[in-house]
C-alpha positions as CSV (number, residue, x, y, z in Angstrom):
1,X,78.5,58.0,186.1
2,X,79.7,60.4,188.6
3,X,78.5,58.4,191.6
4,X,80.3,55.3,190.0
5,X,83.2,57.6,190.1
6,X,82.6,58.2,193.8
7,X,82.4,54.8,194.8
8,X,85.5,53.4,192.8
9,X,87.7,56.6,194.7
10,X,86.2,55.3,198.2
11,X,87.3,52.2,197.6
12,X,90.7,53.2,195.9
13,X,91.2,55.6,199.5
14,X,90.2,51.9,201.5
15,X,92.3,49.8,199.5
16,X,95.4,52.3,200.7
17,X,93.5,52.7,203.6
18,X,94.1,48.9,204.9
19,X,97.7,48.3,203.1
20,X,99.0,50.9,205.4
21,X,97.1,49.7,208.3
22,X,98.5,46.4,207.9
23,X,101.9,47.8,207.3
24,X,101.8,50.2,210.5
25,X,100.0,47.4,212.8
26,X,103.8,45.6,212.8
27,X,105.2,48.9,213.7
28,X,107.7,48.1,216.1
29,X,110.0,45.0,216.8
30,X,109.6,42.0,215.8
31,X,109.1,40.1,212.3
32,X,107.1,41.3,209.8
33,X,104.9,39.3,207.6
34,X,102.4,40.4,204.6
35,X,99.3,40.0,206.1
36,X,95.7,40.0,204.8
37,X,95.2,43.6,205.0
38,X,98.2,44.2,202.7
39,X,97.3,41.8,200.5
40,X,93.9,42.3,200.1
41,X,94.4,46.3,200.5
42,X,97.2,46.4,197.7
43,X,95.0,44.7,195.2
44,X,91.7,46.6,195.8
45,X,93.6,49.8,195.7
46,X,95.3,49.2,192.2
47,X,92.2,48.0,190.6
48,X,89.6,50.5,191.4
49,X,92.4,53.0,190.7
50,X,92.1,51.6,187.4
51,X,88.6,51.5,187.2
52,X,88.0,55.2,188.3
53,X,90.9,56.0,185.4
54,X,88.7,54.4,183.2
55,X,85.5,56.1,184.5
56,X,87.2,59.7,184.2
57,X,88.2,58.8,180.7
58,X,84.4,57.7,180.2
59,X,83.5,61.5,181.6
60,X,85.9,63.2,179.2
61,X,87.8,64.6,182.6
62,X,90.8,66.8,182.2
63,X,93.4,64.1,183.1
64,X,96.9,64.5,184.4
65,X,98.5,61.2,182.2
66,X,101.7,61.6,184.0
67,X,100.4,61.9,187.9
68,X,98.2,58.7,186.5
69,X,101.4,57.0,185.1
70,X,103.6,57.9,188.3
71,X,101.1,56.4,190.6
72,X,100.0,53.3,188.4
73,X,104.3,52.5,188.6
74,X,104.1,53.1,191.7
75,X,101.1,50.9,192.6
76,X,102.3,48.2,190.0
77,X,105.3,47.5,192.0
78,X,103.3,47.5,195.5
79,X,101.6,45.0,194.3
80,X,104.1,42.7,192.8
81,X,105.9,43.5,196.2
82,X,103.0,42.5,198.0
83,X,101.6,39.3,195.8
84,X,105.5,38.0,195.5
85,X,105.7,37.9,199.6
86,X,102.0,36.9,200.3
87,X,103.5,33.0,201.1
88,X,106.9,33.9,202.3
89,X,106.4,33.5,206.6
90,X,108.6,36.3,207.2
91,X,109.8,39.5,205.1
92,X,112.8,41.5,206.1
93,X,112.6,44.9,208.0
94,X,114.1,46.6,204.7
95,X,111.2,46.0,202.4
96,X,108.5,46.5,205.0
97,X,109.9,49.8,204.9
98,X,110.4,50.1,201.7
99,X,106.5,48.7,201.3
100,X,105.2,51.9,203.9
101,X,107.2,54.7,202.4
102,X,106.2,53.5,198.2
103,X,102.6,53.0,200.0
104,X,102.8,57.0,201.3
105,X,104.2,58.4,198.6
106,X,101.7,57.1,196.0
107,X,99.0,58.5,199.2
108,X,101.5,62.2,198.8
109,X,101.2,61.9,194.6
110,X,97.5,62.1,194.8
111,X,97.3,64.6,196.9
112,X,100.0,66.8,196.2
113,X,99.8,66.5,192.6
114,X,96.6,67.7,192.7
115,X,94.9,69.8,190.3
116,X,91.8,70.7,193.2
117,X,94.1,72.3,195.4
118,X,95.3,75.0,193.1
């Protein structure tokens, strides 16, 4: 069970991982689109963050519900974001930024509201 839960956070960190890096490859001027690395990154990144949630309740873990409920929200909204864009050919500049700072602060909650680095 615990290298299940080591595999689902790897892929929860590559799932954010490649949402950003498709966010930050259209740094810069010009249009932004969603591109397969958002996409795909967003939806990886919500479900095996749901997954390991489910895992850790499966281990009896000490959870933090409210850190979990934060992030979920916050990841829930990415990916409607996201999924509601995928077709569109352009999106404007405000909700690629909007898209890159809701994709770092869910990367900040996790860390930051972190029971490990007390």
């Amino acid at each position: 069970m615990e290298t299940l839960r080591l595999v689902l956070l790897v892929v929860h960190v590559l799932g954010f991982s490649a949402l950003i890096g498709g966010l930050l490859a259209q740094a810069g001027p010009g249009e932004k689109t969603v591109n397969a690395a958002m996409r795909d990154g967003v939806g990886t990144a919500f479900v095996a963050g749901l997954a390991l949630v489910g895992v850790l309740e499966g281990l009896d873990a000490d959870l933090d519900h409210a850190k979990i409920a934060v992030k979920a929200l916050i990841g829930l909204v990415l990916l409607v974001l996201v999924m509601a864009n995928t077709r569109k050919p352009r999106i404007p500049q405000g909700l690629w930024v909007g898209l890159l700072v809701l994709s770092v602060l869910n990367v900040v909650v996790a860390v930051v509201w972190s029971s490990a680095h007390a």
